[in-house]
N, C-alpha and C positions, 0 to 999 in steps of 0.2 A: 410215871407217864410223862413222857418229854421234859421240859425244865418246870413240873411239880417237885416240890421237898417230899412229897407222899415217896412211902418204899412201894406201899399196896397198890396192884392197879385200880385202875380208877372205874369204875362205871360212867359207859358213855349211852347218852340221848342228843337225837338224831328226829325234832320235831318235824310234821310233815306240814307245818303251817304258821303262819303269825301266830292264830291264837292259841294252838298250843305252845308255842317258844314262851309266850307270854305268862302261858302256866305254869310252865315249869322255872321261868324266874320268881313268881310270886311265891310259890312256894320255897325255893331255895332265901329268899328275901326274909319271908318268915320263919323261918329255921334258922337264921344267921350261916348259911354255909355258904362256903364260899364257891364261885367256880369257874374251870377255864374255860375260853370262851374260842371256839376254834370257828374255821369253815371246812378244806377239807384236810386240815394238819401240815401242809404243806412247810410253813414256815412257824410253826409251833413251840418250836424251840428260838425263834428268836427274843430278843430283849429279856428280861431281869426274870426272876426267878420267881414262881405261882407259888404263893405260900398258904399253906393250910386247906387246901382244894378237898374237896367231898367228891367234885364228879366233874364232867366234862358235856358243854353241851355246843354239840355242831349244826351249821345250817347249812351243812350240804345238803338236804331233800327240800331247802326253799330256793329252787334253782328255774324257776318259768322265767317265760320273755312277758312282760305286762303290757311294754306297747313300743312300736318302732317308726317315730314319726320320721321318717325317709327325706320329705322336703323340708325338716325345721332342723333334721341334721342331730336329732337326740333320739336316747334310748332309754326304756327301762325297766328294769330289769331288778329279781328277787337275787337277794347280794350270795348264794349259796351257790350260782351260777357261774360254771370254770371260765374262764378269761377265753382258752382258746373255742368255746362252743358258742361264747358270743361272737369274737372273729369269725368264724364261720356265718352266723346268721347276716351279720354284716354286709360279710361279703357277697354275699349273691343280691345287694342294693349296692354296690360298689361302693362302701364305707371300710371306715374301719376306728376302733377303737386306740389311737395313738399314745399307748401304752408299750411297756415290755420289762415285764417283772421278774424276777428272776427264775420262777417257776410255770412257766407261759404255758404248760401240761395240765397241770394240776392246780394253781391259785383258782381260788374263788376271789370273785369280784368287792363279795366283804372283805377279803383277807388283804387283797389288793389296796386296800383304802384304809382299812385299819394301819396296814406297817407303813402308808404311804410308798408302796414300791414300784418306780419305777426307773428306768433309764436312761438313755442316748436320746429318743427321741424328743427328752424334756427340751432339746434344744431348740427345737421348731414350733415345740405343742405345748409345752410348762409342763409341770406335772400332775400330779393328782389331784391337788384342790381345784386347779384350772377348769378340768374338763368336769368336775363336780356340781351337779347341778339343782339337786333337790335330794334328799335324804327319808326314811323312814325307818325308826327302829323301837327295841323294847329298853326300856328303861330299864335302873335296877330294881325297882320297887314293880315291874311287872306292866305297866301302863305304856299303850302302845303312842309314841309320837312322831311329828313330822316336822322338817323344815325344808325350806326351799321350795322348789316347783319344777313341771316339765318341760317349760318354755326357756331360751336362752335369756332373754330380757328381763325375766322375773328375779330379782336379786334376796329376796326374802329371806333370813335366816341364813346369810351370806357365812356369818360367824361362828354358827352351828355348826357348819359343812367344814369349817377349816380346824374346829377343836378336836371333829372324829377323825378328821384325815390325817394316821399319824396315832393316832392315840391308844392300840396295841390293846381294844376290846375294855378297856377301863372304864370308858365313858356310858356305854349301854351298847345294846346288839342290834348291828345293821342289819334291818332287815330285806328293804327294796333302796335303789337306787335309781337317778336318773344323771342321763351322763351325757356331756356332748361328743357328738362322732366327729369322725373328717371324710372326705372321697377319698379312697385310696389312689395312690401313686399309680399311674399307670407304667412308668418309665424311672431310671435311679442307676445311678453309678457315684464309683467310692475310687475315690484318693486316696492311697497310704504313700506319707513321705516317713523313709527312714533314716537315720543317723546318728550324729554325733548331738550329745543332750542341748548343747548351744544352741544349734541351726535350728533345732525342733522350738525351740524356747523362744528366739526371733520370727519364725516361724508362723506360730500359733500367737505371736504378738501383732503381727502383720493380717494375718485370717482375720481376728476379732473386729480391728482396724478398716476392716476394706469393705468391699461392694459385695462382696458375695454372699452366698443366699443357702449355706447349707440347710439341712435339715439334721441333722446330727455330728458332730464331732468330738474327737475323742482321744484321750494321752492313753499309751498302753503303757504299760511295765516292758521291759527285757525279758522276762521270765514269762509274762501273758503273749506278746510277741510270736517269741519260739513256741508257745503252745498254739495258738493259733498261725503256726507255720508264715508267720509275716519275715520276719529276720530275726537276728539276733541280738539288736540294738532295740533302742525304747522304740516307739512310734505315735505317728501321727495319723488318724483314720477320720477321711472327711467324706457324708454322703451326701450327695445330691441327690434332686428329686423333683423336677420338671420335666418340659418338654427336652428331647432327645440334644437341640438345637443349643441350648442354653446347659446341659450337661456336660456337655464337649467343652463348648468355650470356657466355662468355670474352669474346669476340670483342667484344661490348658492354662489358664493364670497361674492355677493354686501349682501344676507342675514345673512351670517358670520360675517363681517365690522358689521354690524346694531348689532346685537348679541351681538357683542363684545364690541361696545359703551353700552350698557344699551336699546338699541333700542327696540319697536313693529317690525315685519318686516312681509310681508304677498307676493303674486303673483295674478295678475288678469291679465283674458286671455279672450279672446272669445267675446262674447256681452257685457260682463259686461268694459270688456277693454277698446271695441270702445266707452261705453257711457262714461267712467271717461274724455277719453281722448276729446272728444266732447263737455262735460262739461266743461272741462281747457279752451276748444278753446270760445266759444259761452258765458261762464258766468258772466264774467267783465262787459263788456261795456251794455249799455243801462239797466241794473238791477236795478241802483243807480242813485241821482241825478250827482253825480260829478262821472265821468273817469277820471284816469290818467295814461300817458304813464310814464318811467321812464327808466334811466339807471345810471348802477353804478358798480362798478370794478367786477367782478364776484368772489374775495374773502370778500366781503360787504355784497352779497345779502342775506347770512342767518342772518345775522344785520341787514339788512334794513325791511325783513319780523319781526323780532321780536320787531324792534321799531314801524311799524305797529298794531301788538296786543297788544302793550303796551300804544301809543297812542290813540288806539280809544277803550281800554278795551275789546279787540277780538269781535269788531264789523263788522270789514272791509275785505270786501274779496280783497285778493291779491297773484300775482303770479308773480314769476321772474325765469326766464331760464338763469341756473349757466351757462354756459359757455359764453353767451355773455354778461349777466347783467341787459340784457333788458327785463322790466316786464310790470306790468296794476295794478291800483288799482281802485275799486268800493268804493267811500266814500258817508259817506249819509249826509255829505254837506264839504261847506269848510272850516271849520274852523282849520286842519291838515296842509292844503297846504301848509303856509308857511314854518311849523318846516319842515317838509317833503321836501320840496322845497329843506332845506339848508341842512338836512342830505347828497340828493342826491348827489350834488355841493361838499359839502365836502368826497364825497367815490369816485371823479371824475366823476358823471353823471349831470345826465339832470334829471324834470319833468317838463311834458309839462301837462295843464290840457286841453285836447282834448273837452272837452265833460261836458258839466255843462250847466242851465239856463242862461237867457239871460241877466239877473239882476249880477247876479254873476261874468261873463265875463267881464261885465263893468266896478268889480270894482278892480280883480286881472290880473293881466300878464296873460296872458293864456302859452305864453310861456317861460317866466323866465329867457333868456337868456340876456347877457349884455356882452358878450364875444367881442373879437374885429374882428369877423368874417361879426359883424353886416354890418358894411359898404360896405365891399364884397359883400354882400348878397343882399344889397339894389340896388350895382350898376351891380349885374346882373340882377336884375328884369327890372331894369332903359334898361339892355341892350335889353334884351328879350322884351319885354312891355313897351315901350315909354310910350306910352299914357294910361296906367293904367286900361286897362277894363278885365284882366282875373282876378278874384276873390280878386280885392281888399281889402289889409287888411285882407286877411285869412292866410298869415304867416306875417314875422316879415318886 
């Protein structure tokens, strides 16, 4: 079942409440079995490989809304809860969860915080730990805890909330969350400048540099580009998201800057907006055999996209968000990883390869890291999970 060593399938439980999720970890606790820990499988195959698994237990039926404080701008909510069904509830208090995972259909809102996934709009909002605001879950020993709170200003167990976010079900099982929201965007238009990999690179060194007030931006690949029908050159994708007044005139610099390198520079607004931006969010992962997460300085990343087209002869679609560094590549196998591994490491990042067959996992690091963090890392699992049954062997 998914990245289990198991041939047999698995038996899955699908508790309809804390205190059962709760029993059925204590009993797997005392048994010593071990087991994966899903929401609604969406990304189940990502990161390292479940070893020795007995069974599978999901928290997609712990999916209620527990409370939606409107005027404090937070939410909270049972972590088995699809990402897009909170957008919805959201929206009809004109909020919205400033997210965009790569499975915006189907992620649960545990699953969301478990693999820390999100996007583009980490540029305006930060990402996952950011908008993280109080936590509840089951331990491995069965024992149900909490940290944080449902207030903005309550910082309590601040360190808690940033160990699970990210942590791929190792640590113990999200049960309820609380999240801070934003008003949604009433108004929003996007700049694509295209060209030559230079102008993009001055470019996007000029953006960082200046007065302007994106809410997302973003390096494409040549090969992501042409799939999302932009051109045929790498590109640059910048959103705005104010008043209509202040969209234009950005919008008018950032097209001047483009001009002024040698650039293409264009505007897209309306439907055709929502689909580009949809496409950024939804087109990486599961397209390709091999995924990969990455990071790397955010004066790298128009380097790191053009060692991309260069390496795989503008086959590979790829996206990095300048401001934090942090991108996705779609490779149609691995035979890249390594070089790419070591450009990363040497621009000061990470590539983790999330998401690859099963053959393949076996025979590269999935996560490449050798840093001295490692032992840290081990003996908080050691502390969190004595006895080894939340998703062994799915991180480091």
């Amino acid at each position: 079942m998914g990245d289990s060593t198991n041939d047999i399938p698995l038996p899955i439980s699908v508790p309809i409440d804390t205190r059962e999720l709760a029993e059925l970890v204590t009993i797997a606790n005392r048994s010593k079995s071990p087991l994966i820990v899903a929401g609604n499988s969406s990304k189940l195959d990502w990161g390292g490989m479940v070893r020795d698994a007995r069974s599978i237990i999901s928290t997609q039926k712990l999916d209620r809304l527990i409370a939606h404080a409107v005027g404090d701008l937070t939410v909270t909510v049972e972590a088995g809860m699809k990402f897009a069904k909170l957008q919805e509830i959201l929206a009809t208090a004109g909020q919205f969860l400033p997210l965009d995972p790569a499975y915006p259909n189907t992620s649960t809102i545990g699953g969301i915080i478990a693999t820390a996934a999100t996007g583009s709009l980490r540029h305006r909002y930060g990402g996952v730990r950011d908008l993280l605001l109080g936590i509840s879950f089951v331990r491995a020993d069965g024992k149900i805890a909490k940290a944080g709170g449902r207030v903005v200003k309550n910082v309590a167990g601040y360190d808690m909330m940033k160990l699970f976010t990210g942590s791929y079900g190792t640590l113990g099982i999200l049960t309820e969350v609380t999240l801070r929201v934003y008003p949604l965007p009433a108004n929003s238009g996007t700049v694509i400048l295209t060209g030559a990999i230079e102008g993009l690179r001055n470019a996007a060194k000029i953006l960082l540099a200046s007065t302007l007030t994106p809410i997302a931006v973003d390096v494409l690949s040549t090969a992501f580009s042409q799939h999302l029908e932009i051109s045929n050159t790498p590109s640059l994708v910048v959103k705005f998201a104010t008043i209509p007044a202040s969209i234009a005139e950005q919008s008018e610099q950032l097209l001047a800057i483009g001009k002024g390198l040698g650039l293409k520079g264009g505007t897209w607004q309306g439907e055709q907006e929502q689909q580009l931006w949809s496409g950024i969010q939804t087109g990486i992962w599961g397209s390709t055999p091999v995924g990969c997460k990455l990071g790397v300085r955010s004066t790298a990343a128009v380097d790191t996209i053009e060692l991309l087209d260069r390496s795989t002869a503008n086959t590979a679609k790829g996206v990095i968000h300048l401001s934090s560094g942090i991108g996705a590549f779609a490779l149609p196998d691995a035979s890249q990883i390594q070089s790419l591994r070591s450009h990363c490491e040497a621009a000061g990042g990470f590539l983790s390869m999330l998401q690859a067959p099963v053959d393949i996992k076996g025979k590269i690091d999935v996560w490449g890291y050798r840093g001295n963090a490692v032992p840290l890392m081990r003996e908080i699992k050691q502390q969190f999970d004595p006895v080894g049954i939340l998703n062994p062997g799915k991180c480091l």
